[in-house]
SEROTOR-729858 format. One record per atom (N, C-alpha, C): x, y, z; atom name; residue number from 1; residue in three letters. Coordinates in pm, 1 decimal, decimal comma, always signed. Layout:
<sites>
<site><X>X</X><Y>Y</Y><Z>Z</Z><atom>CA</atom><n>NUM</n><res>ALA</res></site>
...
</sites>
This chain:
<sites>
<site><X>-761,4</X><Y>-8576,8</Y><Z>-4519,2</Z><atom>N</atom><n>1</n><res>UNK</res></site>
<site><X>-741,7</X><Y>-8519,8</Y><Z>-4387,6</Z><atom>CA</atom><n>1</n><res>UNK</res></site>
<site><X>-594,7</X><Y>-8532,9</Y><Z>-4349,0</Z><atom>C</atom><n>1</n><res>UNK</res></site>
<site><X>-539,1</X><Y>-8437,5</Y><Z>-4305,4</Z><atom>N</atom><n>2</n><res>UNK</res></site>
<site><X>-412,3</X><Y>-8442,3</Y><Z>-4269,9</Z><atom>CA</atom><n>2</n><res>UNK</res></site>
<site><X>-423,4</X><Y>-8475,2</Y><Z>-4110,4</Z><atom>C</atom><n>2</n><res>UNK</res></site>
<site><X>-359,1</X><Y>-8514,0</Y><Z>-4045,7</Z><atom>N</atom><n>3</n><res>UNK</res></site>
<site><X>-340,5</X><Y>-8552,8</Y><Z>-3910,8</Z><atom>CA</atom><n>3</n><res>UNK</res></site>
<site><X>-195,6</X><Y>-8461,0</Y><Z>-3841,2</Z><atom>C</atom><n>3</n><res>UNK</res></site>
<site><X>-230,9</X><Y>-8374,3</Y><Z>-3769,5</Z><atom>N</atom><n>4</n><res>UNK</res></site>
<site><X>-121,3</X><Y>-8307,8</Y><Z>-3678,6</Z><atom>CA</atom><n>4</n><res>UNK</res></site>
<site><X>-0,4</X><Y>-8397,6</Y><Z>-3632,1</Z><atom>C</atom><n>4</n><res>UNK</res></site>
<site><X>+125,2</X><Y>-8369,3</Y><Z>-3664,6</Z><atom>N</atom><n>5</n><res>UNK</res></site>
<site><X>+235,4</X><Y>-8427,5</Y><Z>-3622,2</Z><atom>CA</atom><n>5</n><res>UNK</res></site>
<site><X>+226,6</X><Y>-8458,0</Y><Z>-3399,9</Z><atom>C</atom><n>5</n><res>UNK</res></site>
<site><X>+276,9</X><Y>-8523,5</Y><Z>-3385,8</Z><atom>N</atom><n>6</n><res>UNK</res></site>
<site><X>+300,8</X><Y>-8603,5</Y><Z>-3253,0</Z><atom>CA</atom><n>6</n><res>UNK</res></site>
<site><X>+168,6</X><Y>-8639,4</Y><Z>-3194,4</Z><atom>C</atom><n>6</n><res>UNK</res></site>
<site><X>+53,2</X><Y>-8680,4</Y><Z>-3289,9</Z><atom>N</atom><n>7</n><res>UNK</res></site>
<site><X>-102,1</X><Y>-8704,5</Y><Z>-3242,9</Z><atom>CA</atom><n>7</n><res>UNK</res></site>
<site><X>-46,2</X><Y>-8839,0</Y><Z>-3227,2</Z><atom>C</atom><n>7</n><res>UNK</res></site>
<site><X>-100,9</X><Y>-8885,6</Y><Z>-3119,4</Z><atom>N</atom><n>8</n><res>UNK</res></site>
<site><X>-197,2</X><Y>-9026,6</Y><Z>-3137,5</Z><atom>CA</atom><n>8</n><res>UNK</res></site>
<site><X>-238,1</X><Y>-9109,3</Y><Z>-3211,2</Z><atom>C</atom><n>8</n><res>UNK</res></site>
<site><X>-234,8</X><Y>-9188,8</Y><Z>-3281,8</Z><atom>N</atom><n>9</n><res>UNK</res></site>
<site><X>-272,2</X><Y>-9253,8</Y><Z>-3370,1</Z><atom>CA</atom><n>9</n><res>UNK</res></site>
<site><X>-303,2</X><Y>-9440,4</Y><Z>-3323,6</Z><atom>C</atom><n>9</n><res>UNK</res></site>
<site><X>-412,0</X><Y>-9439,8</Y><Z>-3389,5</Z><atom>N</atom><n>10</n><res>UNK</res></site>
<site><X>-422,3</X><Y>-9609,6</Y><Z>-3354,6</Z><atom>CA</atom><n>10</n><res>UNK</res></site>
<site><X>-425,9</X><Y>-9678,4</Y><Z>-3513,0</Z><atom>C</atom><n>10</n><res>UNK</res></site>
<site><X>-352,6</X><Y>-9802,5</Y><Z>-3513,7</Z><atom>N</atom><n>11</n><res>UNK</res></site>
<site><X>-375,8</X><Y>-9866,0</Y><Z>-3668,7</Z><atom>CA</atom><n>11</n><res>UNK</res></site>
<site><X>-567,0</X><Y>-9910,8</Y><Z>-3671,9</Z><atom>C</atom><n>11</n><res>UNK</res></site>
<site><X>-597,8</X><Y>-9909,0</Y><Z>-3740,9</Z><atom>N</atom><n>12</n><res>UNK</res></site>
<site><X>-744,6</X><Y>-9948,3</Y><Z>-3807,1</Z><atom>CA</atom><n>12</n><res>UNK</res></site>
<site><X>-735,4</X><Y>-10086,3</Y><Z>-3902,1</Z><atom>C</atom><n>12</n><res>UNK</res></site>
<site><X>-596,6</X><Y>-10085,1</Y><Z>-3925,5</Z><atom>N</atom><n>13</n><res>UNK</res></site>
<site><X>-609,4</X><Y>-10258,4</Y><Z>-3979,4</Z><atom>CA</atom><n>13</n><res>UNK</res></site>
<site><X>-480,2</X><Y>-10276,6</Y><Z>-3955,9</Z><atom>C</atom><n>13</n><res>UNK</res></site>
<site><X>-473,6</X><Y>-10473,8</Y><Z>-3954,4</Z><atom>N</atom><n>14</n><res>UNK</res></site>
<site><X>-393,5</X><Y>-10529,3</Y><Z>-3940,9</Z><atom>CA</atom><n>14</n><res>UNK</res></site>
<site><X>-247,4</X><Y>-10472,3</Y><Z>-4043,7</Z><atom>C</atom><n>14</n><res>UNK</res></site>
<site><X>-102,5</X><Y>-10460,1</Y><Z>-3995,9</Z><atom>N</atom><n>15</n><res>UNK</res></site>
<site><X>+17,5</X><Y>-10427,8</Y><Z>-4086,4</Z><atom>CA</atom><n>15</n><res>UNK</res></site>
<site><X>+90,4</X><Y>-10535,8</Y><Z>-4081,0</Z><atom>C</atom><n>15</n><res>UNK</res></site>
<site><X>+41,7</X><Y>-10713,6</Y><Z>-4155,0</Z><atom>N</atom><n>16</n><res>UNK</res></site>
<site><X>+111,7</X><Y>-10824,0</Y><Z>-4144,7</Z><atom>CA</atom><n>16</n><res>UNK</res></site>
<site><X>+262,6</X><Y>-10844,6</Y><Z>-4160,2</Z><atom>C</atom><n>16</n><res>UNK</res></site>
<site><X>+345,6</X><Y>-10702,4</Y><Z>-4266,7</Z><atom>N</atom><n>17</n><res>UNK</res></site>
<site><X>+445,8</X><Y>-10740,1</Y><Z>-4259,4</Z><atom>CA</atom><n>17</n><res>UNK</res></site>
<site><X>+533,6</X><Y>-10703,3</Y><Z>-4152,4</Z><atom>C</atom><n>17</n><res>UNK</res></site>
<site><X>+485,2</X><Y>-10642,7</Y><Z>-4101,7</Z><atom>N</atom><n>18</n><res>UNK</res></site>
<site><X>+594,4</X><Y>-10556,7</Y><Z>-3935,0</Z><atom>CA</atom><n>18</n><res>UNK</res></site>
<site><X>+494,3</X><Y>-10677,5</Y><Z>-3779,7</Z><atom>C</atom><n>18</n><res>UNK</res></site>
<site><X>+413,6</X><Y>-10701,7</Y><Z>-3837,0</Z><atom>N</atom><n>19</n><res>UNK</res></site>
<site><X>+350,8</X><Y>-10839,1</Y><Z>-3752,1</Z><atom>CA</atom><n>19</n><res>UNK</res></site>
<site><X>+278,4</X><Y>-10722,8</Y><Z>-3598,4</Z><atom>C</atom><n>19</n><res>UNK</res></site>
<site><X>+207,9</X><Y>-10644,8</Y><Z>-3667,3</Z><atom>N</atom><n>20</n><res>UNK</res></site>
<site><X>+108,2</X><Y>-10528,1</Y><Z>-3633,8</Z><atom>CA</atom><n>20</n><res>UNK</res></site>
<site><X>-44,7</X><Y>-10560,3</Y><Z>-3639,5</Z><atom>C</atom><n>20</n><res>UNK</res></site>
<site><X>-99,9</X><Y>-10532,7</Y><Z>-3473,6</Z><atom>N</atom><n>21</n><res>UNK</res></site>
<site><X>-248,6</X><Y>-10577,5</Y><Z>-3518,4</Z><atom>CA</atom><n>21</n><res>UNK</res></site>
<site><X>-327,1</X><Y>-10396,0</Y><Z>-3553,8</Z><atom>C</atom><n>21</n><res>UNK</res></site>
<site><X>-444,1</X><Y>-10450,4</Y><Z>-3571,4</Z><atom>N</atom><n>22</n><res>UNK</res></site>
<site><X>-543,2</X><Y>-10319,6</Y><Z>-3557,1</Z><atom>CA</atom><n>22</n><res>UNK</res></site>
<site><X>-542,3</X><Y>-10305,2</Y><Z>-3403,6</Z><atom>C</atom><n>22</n><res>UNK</res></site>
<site><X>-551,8</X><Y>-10169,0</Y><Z>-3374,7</Z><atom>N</atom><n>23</n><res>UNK</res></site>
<site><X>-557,3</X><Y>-10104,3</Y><Z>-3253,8</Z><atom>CA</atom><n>23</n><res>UNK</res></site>
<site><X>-440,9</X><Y>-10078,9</Y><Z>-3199,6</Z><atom>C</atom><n>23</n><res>UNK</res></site>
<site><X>-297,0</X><Y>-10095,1</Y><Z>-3239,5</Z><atom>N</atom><n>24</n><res>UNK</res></site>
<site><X>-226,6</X><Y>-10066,0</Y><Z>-3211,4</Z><atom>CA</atom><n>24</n><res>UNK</res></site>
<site><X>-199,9</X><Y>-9889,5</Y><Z>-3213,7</Z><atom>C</atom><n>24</n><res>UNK</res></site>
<site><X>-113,7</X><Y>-9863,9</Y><Z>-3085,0</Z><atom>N</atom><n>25</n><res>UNK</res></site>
<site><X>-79,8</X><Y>-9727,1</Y><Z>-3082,0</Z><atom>CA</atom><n>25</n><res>UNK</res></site>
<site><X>+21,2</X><Y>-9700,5</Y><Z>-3066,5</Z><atom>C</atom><n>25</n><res>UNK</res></site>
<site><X>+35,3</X><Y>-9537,7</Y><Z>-3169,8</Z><atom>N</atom><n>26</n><res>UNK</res></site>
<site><X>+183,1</X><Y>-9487,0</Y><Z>-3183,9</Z><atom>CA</atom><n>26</n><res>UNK</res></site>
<site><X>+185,1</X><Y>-9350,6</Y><Z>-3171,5</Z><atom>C</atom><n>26</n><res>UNK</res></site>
<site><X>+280,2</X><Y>-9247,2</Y><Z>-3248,2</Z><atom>N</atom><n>27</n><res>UNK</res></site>
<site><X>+263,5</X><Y>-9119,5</Y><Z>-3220,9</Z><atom>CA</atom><n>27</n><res>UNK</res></site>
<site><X>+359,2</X><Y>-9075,0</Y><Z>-3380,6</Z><atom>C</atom><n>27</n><res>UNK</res></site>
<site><X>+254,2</X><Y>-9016,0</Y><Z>-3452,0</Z><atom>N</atom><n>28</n><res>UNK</res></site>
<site><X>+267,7</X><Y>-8930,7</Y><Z>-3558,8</Z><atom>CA</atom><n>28</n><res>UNK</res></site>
<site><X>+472,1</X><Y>-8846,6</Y><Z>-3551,8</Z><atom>C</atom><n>28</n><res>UNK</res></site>
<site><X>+538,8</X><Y>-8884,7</Y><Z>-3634,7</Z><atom>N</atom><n>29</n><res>UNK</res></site>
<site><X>+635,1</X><Y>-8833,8</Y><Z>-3619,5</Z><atom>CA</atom><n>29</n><res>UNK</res></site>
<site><X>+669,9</X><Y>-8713,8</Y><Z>-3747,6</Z><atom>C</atom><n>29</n><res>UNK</res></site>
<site><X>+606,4</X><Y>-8815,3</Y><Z>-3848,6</Z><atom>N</atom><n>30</n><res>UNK</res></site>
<site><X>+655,7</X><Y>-8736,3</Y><Z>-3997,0</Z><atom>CA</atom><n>30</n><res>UNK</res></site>
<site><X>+520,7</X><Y>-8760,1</Y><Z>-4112,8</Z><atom>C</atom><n>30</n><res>UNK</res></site>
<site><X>+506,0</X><Y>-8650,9</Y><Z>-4177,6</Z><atom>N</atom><n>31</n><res>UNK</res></site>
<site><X>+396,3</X><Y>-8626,7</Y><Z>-4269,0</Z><atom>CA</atom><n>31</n><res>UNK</res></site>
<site><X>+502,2</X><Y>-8658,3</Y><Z>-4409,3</Z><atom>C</atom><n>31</n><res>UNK</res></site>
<site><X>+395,6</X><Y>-8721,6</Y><Z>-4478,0</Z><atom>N</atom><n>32</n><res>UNK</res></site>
<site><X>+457,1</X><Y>-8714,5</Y><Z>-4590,3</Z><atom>CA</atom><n>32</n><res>UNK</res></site>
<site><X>+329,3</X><Y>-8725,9</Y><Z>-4756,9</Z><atom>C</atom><n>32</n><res>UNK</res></site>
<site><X>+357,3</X><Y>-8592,9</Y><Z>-4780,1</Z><atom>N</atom><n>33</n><res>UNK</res></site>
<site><X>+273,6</X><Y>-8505,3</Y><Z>-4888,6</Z><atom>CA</atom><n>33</n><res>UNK</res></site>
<site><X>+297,4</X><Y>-8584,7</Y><Z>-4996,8</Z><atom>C</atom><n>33</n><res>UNK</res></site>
<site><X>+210,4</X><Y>-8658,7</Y><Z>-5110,1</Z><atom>N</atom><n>34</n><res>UNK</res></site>
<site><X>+222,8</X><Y>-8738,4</Y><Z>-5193,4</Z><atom>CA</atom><n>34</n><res>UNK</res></site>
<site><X>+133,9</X><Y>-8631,4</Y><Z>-5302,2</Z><atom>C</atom><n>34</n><res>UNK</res></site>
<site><X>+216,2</X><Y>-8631,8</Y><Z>-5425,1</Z><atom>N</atom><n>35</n><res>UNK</res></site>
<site><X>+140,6</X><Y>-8546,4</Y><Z>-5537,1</Z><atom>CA</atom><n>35</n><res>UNK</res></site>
<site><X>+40,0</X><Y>-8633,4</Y><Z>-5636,3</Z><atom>C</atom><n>35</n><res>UNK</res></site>
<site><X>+50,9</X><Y>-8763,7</Y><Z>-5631,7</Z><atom>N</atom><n>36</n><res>UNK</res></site>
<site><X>-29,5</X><Y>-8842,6</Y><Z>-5648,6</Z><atom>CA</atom><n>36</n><res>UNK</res></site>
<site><X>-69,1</X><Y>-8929,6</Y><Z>-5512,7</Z><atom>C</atom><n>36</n><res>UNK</res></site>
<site><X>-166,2</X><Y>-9022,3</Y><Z>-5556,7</Z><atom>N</atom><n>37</n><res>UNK</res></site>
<site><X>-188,8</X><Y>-9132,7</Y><Z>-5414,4</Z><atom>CA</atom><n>37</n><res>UNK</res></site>
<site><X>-246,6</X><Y>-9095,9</Y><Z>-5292,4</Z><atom>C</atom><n>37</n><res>UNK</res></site>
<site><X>-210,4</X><Y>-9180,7</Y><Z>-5199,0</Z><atom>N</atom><n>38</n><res>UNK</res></site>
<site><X>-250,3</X><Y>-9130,4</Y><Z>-5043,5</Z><atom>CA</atom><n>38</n><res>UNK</res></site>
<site><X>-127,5</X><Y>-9075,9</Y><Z>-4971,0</Z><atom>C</atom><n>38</n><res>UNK</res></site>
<site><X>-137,8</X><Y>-8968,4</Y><Z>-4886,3</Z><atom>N</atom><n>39</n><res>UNK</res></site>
<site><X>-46,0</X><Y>-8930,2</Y><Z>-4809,3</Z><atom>CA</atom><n>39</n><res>UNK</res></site>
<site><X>+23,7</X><Y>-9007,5</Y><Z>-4722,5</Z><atom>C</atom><n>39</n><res>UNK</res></site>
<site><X>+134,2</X><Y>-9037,8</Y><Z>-4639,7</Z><atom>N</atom><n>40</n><res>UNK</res></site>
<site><X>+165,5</X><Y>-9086,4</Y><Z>-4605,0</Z><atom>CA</atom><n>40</n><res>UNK</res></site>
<site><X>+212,6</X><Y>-9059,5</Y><Z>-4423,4</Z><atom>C</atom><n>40</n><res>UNK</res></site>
<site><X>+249,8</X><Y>-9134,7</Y><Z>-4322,2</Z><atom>N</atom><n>41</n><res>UNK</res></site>
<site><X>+305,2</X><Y>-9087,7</Y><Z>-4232,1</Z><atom>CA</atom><n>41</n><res>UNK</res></site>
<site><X>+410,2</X><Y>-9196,8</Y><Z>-4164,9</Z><atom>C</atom><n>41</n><res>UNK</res></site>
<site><X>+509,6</X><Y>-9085,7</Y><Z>-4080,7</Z><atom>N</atom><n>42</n><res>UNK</res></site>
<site><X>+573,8</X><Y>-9233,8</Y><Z>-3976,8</Z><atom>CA</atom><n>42</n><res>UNK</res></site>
<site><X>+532,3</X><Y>-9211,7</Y><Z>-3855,3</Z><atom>C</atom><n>42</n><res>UNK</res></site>
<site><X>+521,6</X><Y>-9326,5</Y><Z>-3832,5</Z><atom>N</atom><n>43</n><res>UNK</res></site>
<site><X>+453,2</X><Y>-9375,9</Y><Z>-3728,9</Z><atom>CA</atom><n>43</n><res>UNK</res></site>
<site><X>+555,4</X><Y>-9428,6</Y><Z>-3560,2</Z><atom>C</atom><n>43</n><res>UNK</res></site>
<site><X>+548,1</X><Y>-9358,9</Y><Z>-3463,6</Z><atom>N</atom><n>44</n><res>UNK</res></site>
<site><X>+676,6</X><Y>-9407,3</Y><Z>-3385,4</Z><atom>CA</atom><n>44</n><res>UNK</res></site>
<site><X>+598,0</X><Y>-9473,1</Y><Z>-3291,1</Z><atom>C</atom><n>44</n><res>UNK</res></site>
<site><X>+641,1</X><Y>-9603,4</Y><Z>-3174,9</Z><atom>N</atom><n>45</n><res>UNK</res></site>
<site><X>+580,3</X><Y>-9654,2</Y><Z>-3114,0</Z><atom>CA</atom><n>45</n><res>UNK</res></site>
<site><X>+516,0</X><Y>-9778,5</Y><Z>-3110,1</Z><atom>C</atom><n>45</n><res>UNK</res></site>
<site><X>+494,1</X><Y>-9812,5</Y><Z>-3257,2</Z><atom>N</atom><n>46</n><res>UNK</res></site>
<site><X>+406,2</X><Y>-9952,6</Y><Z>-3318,2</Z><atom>CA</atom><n>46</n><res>UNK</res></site>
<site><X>+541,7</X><Y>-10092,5</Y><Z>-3297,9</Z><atom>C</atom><n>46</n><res>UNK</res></site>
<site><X>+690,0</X><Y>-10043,1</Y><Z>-3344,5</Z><atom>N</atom><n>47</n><res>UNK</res></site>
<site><X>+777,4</X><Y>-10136,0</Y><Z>-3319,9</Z><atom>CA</atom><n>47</n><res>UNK</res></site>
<site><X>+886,3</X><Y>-10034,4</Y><Z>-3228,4</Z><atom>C</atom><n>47</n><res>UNK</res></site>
<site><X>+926,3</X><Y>-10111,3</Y><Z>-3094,6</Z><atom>N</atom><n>48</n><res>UNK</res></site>
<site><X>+1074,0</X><Y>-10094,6</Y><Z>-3029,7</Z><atom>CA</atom><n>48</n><res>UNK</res></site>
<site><X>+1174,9</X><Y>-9979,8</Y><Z>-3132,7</Z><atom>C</atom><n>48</n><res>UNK</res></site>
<site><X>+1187,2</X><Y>-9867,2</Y><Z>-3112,8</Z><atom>N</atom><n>49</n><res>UNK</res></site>
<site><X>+1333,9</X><Y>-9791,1</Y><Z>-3126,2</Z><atom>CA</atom><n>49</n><res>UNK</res></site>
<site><X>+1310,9</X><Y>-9785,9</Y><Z>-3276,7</Z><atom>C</atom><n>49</n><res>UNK</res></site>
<site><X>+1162,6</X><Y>-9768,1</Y><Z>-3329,2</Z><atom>N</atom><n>50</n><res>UNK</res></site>
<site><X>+1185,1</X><Y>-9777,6</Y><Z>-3513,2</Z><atom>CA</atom><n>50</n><res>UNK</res></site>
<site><X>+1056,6</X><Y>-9713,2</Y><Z>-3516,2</Z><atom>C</atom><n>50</n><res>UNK</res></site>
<site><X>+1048,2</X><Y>-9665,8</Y><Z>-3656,9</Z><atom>N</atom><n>51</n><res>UNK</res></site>
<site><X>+908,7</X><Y>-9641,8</Y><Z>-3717,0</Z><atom>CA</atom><n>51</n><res>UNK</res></site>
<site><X>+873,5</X><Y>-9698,3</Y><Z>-3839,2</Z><atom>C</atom><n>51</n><res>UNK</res></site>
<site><X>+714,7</X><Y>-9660,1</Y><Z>-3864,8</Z><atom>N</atom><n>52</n><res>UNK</res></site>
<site><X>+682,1</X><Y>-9753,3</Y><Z>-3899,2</Z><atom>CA</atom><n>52</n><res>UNK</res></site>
<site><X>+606,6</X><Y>-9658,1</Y><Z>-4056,2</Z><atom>C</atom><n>52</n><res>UNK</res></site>
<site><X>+596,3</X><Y>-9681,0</Y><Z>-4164,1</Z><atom>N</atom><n>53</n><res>UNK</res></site>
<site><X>+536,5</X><Y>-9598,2</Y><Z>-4267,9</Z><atom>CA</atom><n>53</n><res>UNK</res></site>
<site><X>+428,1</X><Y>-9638,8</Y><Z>-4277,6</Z><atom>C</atom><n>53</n><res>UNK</res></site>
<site><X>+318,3</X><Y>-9559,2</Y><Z>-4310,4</Z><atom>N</atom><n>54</n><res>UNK</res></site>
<site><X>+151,5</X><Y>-9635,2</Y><Z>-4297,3</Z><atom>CA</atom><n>54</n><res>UNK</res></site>
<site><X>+117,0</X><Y>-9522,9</Y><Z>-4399,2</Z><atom>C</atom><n>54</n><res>UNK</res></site>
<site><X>-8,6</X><Y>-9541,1</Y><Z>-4460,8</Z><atom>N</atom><n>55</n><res>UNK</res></site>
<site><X>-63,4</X><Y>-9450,5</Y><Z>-4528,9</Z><atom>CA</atom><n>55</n><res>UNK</res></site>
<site><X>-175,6</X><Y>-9396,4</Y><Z>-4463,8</Z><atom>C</atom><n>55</n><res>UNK</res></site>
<site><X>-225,0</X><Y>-9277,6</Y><Z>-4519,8</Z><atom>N</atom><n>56</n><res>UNK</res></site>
<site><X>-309,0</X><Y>-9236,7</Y><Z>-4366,5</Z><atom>CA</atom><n>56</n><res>UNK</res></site>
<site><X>-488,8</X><Y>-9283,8</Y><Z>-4377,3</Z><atom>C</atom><n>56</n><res>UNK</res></site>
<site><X>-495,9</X><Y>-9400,0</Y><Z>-4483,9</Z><atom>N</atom><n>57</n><res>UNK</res></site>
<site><X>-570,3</X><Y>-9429,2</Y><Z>-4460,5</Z><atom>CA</atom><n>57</n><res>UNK</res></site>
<site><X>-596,0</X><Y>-9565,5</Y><Z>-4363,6</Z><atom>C</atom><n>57</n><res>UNK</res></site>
<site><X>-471,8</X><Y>-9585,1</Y><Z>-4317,3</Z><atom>N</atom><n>58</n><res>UNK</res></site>
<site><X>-435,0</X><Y>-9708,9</Y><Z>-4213,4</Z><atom>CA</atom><n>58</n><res>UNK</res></site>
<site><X>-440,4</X><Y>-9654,9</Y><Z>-4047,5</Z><atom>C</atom><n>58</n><res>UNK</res></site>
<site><X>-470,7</X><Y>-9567,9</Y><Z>-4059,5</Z><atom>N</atom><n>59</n><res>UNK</res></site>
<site><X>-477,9</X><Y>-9471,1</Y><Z>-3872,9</Z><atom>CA</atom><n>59</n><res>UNK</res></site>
<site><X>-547,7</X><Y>-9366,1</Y><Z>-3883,0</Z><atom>C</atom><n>59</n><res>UNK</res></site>
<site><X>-591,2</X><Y>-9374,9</Y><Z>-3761,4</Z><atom>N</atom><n>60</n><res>UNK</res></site>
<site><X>-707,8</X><Y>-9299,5</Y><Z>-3666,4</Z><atom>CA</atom><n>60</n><res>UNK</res></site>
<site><X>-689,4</X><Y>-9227,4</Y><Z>-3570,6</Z><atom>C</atom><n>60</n><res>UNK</res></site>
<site><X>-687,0</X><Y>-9069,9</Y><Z>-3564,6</Z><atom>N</atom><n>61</n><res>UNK</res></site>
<site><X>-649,1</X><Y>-9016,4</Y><Z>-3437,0</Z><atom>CA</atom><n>61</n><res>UNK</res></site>
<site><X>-744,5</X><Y>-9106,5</Y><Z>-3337,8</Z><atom>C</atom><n>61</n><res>UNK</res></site>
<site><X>-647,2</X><Y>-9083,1</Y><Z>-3211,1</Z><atom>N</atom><n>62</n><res>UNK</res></site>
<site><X>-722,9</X><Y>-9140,6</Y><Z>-3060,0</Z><atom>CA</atom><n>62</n><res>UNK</res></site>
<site><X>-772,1</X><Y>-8959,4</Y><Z>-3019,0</Z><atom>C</atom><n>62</n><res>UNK</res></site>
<site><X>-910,3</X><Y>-9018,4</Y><Z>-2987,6</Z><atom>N</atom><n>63</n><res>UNK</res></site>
<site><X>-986,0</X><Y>-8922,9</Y><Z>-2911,2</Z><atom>CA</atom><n>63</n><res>UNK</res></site>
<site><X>-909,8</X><Y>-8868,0</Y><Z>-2783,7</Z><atom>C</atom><n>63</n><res>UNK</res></site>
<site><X>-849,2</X><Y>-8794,8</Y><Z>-2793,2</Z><atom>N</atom><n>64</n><res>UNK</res></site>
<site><X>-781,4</X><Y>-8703,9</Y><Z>-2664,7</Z><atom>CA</atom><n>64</n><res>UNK</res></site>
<site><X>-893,1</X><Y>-8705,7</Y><Z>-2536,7</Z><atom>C</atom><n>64</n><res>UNK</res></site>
<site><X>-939,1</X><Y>-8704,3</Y><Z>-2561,2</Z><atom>N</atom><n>65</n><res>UNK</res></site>
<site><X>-1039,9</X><Y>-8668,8</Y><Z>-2428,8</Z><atom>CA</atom><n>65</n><res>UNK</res></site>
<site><X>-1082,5</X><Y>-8785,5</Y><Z>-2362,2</Z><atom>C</atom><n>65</n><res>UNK</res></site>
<site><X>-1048,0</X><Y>-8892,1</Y><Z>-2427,5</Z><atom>N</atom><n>66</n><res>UNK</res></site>
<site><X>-1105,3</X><Y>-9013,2</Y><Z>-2362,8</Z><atom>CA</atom><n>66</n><res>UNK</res></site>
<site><X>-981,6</X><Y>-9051,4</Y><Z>-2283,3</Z><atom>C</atom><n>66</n><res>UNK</res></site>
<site><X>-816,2</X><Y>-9047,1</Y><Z>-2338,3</Z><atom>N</atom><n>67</n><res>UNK</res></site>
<site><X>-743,6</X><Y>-9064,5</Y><Z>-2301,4</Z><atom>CA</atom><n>67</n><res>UNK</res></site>
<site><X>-663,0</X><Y>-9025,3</Y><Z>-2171,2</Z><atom>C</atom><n>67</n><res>UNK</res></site>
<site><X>-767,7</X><Y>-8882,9</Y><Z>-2136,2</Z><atom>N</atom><n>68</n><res>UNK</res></site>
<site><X>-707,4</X><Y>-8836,7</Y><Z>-2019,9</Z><atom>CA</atom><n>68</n><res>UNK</res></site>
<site><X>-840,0</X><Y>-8841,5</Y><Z>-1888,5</Z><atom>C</atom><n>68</n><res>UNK</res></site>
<site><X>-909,7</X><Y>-8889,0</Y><Z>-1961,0</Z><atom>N</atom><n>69</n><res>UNK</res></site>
<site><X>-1022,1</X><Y>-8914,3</Y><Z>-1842,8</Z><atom>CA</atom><n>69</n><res>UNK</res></site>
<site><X>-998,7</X><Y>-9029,7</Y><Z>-1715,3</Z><atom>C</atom><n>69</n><res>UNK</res></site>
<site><X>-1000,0</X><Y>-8980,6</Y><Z>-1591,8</Z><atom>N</atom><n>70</n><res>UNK</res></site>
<site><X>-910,6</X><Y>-9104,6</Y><Z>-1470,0</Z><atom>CA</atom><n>70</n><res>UNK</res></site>
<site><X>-987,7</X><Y>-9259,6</Y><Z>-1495,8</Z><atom>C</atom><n>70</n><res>UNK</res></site>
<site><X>-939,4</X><Y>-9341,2</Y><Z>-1461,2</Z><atom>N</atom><n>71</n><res>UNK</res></site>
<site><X>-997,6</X><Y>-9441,2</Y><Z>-1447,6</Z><atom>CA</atom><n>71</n><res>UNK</res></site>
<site><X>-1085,4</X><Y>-9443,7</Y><Z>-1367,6</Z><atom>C</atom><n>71</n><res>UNK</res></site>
<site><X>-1177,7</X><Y>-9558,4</Y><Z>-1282,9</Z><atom>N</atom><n>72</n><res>UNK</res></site>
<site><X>-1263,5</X><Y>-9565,5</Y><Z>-1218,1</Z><atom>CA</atom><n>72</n><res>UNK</res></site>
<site><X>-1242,4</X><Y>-9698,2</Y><Z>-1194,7</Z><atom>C</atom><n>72</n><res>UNK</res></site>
<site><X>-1306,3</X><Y>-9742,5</Y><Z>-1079,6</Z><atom>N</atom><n>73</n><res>UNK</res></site>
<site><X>-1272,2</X><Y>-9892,1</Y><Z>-1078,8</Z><atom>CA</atom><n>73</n><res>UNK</res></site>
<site><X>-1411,1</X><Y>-9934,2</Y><Z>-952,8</Z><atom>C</atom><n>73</n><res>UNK</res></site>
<site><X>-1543,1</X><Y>-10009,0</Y><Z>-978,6</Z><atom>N</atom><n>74</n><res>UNK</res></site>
<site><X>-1610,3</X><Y>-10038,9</Y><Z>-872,5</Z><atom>CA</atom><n>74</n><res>UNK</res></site>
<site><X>-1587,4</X><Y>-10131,3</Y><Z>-794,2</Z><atom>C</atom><n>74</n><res>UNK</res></site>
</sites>
């Protein structure tokens, strides 16, 4: 599955060496097409003023629709 550039993305597992948990969120910057292996992407948002390389079996689009639904508060 390819993932649309500037999506949403949340990590699905821990990235110990950038000191990254699961659930972290970023925003799809760059695709990167691998002729062997898993595809790859960068990731902007996960660290301050940097990105981050993940393979795309390490992120999960965020459901758009949940994201823009208002809060509620009883």
């Amino acid at each position: 599955m390819t993932f649309p550039l500037f999506s949403q993305v949340q990590l699905i597992q821990d990235i110990p060496e950038f000191n990254l948990k699961k659930g972290s969120i970023g925003v799809i910057v760059e695709y990167y097409a691998m002729s062997e292996g898993e595809d790859g992407y960068s990731v902007e948002g996960l660290i301050a003023q940097d990105t981050v390389e993940v393979a795309e079996s390490q992120i999960q689009l965020i459901n758009s629709e949940f994201l823009s639904k208002p809060c509620t508060f009883i």
